[in-house]
N, C-alpha and C positions, 0 to 999 in steps of 0.2 A: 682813483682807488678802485681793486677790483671791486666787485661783487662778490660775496661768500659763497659757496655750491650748492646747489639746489639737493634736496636731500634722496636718496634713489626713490624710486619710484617702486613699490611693494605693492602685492594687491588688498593688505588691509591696508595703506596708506590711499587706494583707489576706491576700494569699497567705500572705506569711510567718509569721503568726498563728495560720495554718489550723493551718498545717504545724507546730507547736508543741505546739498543743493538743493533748490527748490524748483519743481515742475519735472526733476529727473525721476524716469522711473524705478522700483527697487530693483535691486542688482538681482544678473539672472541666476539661478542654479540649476548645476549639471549635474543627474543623477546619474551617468552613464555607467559610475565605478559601482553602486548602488546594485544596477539592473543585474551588472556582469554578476557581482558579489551574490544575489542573487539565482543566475542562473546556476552556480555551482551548486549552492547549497541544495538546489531541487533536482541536482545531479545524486546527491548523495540519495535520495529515498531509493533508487534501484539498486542502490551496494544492501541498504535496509533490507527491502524486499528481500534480494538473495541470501540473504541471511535467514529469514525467516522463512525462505524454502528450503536452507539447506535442514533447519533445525527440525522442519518438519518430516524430512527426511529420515530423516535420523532417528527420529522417535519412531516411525513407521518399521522402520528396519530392527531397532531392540523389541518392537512389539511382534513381530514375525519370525524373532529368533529366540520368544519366550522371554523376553524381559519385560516384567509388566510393575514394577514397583517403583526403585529409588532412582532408575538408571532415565525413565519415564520423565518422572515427576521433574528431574536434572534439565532435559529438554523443557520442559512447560515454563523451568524459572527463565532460561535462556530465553524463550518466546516474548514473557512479559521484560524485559531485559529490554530485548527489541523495540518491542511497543513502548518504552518508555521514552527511547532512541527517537522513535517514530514521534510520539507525541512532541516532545521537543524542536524537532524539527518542521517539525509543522507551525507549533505556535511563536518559533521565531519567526519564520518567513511571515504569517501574518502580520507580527508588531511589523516589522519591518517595511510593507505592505501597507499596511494601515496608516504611519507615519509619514512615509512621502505621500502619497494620498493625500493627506491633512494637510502636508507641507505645500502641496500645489496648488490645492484651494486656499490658503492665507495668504501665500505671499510673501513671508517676512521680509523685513526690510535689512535684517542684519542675519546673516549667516548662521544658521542655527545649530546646538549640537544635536546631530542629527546620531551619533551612537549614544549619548545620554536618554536622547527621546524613543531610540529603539528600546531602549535597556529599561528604561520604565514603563514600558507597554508590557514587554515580554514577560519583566513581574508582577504585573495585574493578572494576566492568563494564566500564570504557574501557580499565583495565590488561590485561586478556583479548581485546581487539578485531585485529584484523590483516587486510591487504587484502583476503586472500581472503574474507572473510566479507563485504565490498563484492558480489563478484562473484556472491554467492548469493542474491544480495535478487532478490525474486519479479520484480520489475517489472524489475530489469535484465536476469534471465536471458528475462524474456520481449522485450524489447527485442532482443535478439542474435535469439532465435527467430524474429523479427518480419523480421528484415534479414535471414535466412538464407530466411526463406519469400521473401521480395521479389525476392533476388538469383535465384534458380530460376525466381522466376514470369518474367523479363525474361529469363535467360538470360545471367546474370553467372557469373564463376566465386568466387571465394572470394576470389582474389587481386587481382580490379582489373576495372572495364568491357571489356566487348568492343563495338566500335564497331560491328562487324557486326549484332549482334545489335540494340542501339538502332534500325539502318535497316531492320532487317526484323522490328521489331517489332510493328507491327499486322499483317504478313500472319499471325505464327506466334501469334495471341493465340486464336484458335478451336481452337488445341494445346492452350495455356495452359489454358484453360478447360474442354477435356474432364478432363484428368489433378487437377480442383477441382473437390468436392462444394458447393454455393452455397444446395443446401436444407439446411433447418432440420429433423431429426430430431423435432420437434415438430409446426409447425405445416404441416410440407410443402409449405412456401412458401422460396421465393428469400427470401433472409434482407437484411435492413436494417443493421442492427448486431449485427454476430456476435459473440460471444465462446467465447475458448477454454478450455475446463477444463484447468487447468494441473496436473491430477494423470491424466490420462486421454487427453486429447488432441483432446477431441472439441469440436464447432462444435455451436454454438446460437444462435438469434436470443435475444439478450438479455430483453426483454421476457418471453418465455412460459418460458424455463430458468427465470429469478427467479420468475415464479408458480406451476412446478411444485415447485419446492423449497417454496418461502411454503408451499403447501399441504397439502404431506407434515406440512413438521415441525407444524403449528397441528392436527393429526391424531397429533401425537407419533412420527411414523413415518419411518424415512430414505427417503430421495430417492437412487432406483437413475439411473445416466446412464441417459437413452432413447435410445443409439443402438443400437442392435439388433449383442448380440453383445459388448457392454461388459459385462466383470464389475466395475465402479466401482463400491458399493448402496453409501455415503454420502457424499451432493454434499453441499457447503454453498456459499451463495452466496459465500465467499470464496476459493473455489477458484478463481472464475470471473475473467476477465482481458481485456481488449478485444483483439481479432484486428482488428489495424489491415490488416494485411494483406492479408486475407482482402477486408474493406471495401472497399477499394482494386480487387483484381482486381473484385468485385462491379461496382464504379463504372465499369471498366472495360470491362467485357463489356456492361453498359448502352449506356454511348456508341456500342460498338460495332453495336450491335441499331437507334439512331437514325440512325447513317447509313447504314444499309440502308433 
């Protein structure tokens, strides 16, 4: 008489086997789709970011062409919009993060749900979250910083356009320009694309800040700011933030030097 069929062979019908036996160790887990799944998501904060450069943008540009009210305030929602983007994204990849972590140090013996275990980390982070912590995100409070440097450089008040000012704007822009540093504490050149150190205060043409940093740390050494008189001794290029601003007046005082 035959024998009946052995029943197919499945990997919970393997796992579960594993996990019976005695002296076998627990079954391994690959986090490889994990990692990938992750590298994407850390793809998305540069689409972020460019968003929140376009917005800043933007705001720079209605505030240059006399729009200092609804059209303003419109950009600022879009900003924290961002930053909420931003936040989200961030504190998924930690549960995320956090949870294999844990997962690697325990061990489990039985296959764990590993999107249940994301999913209830990431609502513990979002139970602790509240507006204000919108308005501290780097790129927002440098947005505001950005419109504050703008509204001074044109001769805005806080509160709303002065039309006066818009009309005697290009006579008062060689004012403008004295009371703005435009070189570069490095290369001592009129700067292209400046950026601002958002822990110091201080202007650099992008380019040559990022290679003096590169080159400290690959020397294992910190990166003191070079503006003369800066107690800041460790930069790191994440400190650093586009001074859209700054750009702008640059662009500005240019034009100006062309039609002369």
């Amino acid at each position: 008489m035959a024998s009946p069929p052995s029943p197919p062979l499945t990997r919970s019908t393997v796992t579960g086997n594993l996990c019976k036996m005695p002296g076998r160790p627990a079954p391994s887990i690959s986090f490889n789709c994990v990692d990938n799944s992750l590298s994407s998501l850390k793809n998305c904060q540069a689409y972020i970011n460019t968003g929140m450069e376009i917005a800043t943008s933007v705001a720079l540009d209605l505030l240059e062409n006399g729009c200092d009210t609804t059209e303003v305030t419109s950009m600022e929602t879009v900003m924290l919009e961002y930053a909420t983007m931003d936040r989200d994204l961030n504190q998924y990849i930690h549960a995320v993060e956090d949870t294999v972590h844990k997962l690697k140090q325990d061990q489990p013996e039985q296959i764990p749900d590993i999107k249940g275990l994301v999913k209830e980390s990431f609502v513990a982070l979002q139970s602790k979250n509240t507006d204000m912590d919108l308005r501290k995100n780097d790129r927002f409070v440098n947005f505001k910083e950005q419109l504050r440097d703008m509204r001074q450089q044109i001769g805005l008040s806080q509160d709303g356009p002065d039309e006066t000012a818009f009309e005697e704007y290009d006579e008062d822009v060689a004012v403008t320009q004295s009371q703005i540093n435009f070189i570069c504490p490095i290369t001592q050149m009129e700067m292209i694309n400046p950026v601002k150190n958002k822990v110091c205060g201080h202007t650099y043409e992008k380019d040559a800040i990022e290679r003096m940093i590169q080159n400290r740390h690959q020397k294992k050494k910190k990166a003191r700011c070079p503006k003369v008189g800066c107690d800041h001794s460790d930069m790191k290029i994440t400190d650093l933030v586009p001074d859209t601003a700054l750009k702008r007046a640059i662009e500005i005082q240019n034009k100006q030097k062309g039609r002369r």
